[in-house]
C-alpha positions as a Markdown table, in Angstrom:
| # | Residue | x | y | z |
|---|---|---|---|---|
| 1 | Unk | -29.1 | -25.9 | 86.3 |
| 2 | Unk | -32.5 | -26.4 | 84.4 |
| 3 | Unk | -33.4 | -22.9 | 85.6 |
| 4 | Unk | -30.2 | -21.3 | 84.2 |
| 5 | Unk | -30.6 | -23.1 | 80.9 |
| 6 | Unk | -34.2 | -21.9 | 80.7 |
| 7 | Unk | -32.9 | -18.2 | 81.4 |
| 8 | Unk | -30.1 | -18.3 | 78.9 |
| 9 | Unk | -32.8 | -20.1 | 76.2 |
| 10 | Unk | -35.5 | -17.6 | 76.5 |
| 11 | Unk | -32.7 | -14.9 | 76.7 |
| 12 | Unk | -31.3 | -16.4 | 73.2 |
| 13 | Unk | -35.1 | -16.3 | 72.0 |
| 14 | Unk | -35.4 | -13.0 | 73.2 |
| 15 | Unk | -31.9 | -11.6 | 70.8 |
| 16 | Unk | -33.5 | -13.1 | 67.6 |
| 17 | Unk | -36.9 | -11.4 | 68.1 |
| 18 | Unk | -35.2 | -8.3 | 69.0 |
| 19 | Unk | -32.7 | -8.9 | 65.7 |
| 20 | Unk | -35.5 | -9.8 | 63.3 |
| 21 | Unk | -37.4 | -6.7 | 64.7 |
| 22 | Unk | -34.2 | -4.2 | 64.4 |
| 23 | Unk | -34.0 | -5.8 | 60.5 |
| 24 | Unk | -37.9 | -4.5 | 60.0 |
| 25 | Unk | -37.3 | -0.8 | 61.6 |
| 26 | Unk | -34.4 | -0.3 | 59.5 |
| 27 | Unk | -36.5 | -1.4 | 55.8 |
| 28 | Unk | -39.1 | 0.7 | 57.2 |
| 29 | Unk | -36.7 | 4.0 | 57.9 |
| 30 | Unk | -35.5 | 3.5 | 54.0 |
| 31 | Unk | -38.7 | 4.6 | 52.7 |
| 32 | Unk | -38.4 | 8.2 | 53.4 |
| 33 | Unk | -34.7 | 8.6 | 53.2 |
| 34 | Unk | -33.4 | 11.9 | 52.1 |
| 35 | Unk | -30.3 | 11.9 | 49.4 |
| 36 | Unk | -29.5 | 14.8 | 50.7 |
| 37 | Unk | -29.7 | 14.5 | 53.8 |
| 38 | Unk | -26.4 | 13.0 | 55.9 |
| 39 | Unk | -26.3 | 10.0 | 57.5 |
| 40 | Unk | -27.2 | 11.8 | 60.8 |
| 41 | Unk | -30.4 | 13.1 | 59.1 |
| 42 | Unk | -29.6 | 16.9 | 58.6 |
| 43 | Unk | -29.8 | 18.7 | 55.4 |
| 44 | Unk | -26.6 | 19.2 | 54.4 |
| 45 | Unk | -24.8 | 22.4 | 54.6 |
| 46 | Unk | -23.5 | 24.6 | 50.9 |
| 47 | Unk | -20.2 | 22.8 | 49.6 |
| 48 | Unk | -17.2 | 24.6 | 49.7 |
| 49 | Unk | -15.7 | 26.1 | 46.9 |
| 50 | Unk | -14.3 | 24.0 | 44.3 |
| 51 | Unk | -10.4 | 23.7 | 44.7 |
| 52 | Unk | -7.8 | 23.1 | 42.0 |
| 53 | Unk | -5.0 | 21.4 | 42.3 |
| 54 | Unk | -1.5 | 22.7 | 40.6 |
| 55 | Unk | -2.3 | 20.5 | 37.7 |
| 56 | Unk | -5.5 | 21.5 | 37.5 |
| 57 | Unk | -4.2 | 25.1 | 37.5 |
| 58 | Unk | -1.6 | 24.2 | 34.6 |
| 59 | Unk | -4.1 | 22.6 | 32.9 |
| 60 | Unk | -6.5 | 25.5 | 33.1 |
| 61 | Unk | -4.4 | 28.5 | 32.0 |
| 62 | Unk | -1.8 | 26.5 | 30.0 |
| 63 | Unk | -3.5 | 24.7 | 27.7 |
| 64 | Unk | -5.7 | 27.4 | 26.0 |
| 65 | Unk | -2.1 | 29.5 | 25.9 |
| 66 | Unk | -0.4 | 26.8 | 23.9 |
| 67 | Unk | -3.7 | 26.9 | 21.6 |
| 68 | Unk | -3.5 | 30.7 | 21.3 |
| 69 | Unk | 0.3 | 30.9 | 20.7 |
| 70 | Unk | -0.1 | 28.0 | 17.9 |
| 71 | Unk | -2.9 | 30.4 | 16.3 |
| 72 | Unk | -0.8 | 33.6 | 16.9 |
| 73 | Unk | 2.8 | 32.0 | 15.3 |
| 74 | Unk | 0.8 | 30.0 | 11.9 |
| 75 | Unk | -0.4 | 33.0 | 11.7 |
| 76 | Unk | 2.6 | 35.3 | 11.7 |
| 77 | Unk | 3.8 | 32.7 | 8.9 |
| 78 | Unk | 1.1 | 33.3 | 6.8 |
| 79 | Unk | 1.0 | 36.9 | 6.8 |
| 80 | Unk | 5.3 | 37.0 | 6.5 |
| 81 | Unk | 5.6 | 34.2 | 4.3 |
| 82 | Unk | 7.9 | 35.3 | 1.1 |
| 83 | Unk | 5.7 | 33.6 | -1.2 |
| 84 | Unk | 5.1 | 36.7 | -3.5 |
| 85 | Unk | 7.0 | 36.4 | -7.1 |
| 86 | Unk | 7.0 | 40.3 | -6.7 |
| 87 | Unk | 5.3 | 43.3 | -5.9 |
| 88 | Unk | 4.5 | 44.8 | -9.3 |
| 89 | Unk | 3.7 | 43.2 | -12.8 |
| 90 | Unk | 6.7 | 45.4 | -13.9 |
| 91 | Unk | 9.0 | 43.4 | -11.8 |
| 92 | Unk | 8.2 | 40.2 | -13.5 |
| 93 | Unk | 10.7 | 38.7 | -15.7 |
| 94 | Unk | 9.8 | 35.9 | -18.0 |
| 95 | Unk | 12.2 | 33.1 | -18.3 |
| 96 | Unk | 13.4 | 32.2 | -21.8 |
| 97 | Unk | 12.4 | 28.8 | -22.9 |
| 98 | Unk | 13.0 | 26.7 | -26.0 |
| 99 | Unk | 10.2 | 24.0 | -26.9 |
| 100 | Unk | 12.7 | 20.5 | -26.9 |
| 101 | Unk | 10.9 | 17.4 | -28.1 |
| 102 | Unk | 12.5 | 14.3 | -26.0 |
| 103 | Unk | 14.2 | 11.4 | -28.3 |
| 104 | Unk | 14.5 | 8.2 | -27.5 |
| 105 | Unk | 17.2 | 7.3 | -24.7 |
| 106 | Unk | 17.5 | 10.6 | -23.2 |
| 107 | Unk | 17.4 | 11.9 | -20.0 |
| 108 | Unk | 16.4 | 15.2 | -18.3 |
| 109 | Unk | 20.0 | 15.5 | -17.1 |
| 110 | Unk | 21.5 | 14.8 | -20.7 |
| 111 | Unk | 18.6 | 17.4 | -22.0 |
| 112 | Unk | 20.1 | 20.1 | -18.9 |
| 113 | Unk | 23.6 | 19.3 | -20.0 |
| 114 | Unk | 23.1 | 19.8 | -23.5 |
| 115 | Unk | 20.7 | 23.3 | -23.1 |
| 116 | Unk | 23.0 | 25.3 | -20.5 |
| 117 | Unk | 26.5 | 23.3 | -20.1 |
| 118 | Unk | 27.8 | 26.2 | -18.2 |
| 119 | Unk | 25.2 | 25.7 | -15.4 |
| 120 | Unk | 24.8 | 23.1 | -12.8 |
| 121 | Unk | 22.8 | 20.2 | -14.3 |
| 122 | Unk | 20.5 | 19.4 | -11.2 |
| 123 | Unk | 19.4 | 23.6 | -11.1 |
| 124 | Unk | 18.7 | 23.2 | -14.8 |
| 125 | Unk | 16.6 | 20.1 | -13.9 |
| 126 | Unk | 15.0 | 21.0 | -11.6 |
| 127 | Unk | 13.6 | 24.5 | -13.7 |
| 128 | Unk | 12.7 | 22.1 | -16.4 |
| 129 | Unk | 10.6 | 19.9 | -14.1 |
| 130 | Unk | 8.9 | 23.1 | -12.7 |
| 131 | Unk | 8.5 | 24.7 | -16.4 |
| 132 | Unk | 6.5 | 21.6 | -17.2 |
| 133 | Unk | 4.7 | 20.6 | -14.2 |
| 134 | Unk | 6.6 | 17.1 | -14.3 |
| 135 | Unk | 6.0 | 14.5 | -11.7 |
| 136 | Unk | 9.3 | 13.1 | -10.6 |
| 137 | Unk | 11.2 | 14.1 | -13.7 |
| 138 | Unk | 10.0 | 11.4 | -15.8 |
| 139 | Unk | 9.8 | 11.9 | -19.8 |
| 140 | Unk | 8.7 | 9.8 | -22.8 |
| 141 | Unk | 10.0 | 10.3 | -26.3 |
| 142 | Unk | 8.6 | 12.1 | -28.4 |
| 143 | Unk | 7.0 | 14.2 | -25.8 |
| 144 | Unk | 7.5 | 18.4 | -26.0 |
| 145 | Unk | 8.9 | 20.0 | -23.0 |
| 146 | Unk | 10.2 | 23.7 | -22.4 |
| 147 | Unk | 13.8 | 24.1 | -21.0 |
| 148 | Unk | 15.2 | 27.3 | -20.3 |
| 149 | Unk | 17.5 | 29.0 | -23.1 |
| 150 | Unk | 19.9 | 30.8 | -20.4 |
């Protein structure tokens, strides 16, 4: 039995030295590694093609089409907009105003009632506010305003 425990303890020597030696080979292999190469050591061969996937492929084509139709329809507003007062100088009409100066206690609704009582008192008030550049309809006495005459 002595004998057999010698084997088996000069075998278990044996495994770490071979270990500890295995560990040394592999630090030494690192030094020249290749990225590039595999882990079998062979260059590695031209990737394939690059793939896309469907949303990829919506991605790709649809995004730059929403952009382009965006572009394409503010544009279209721009150019169509009916933002011209008319074509001609001739076609201009001027609206008639009356310089009213605001007394104490009215309003722009009593002042659009009193000026054209046959119109609609919020139209009326609302060409008074745009005759005078008003912010929110807001007047002081004693302040001069233009109101339309028809």
């Amino acid at each position: 039995m002595s004998a057999t425990r010698a084997i088996q303890g000069s075998g278990h020597q044996r495994s770490k030295e071979q270990h500890s030696t295995s560990r040394v080979d592999r630090g030494s292999g690192m030094q020249g590694f290749n990225w590039e190469d595999g882990p079998s050591g062979k260059a590695r061969s031209a990737q394939p093609p690059l793939r896309l996937t469907r949303r990829g492929r919506i991605v790709l084509v649809g995004l730059p089409l929403i952009l382009l139709s965006v572009v394409l329809i503010s544009l279209a507003g721009f150019l169509n907009s009916p933002a011209k007062a008319a074509d001609s100088v001739s076609e201009l009409s001027l609206t008639p105003t009356v310089s009213v100066t605001v007394q104490p206690g009215e309003s722009l609704w009593g002042i659009a009632g009193t000026v054209a009582p046959e119109r609609d008192p919020r139209d009326v008030v609302a060409d008074i506010v745009q005759l005078n550049n008003l912010d929110g309809g807001k007047v002081m006495p004693g302040q001069q305003i233009f109101v339309p005459s028809k």
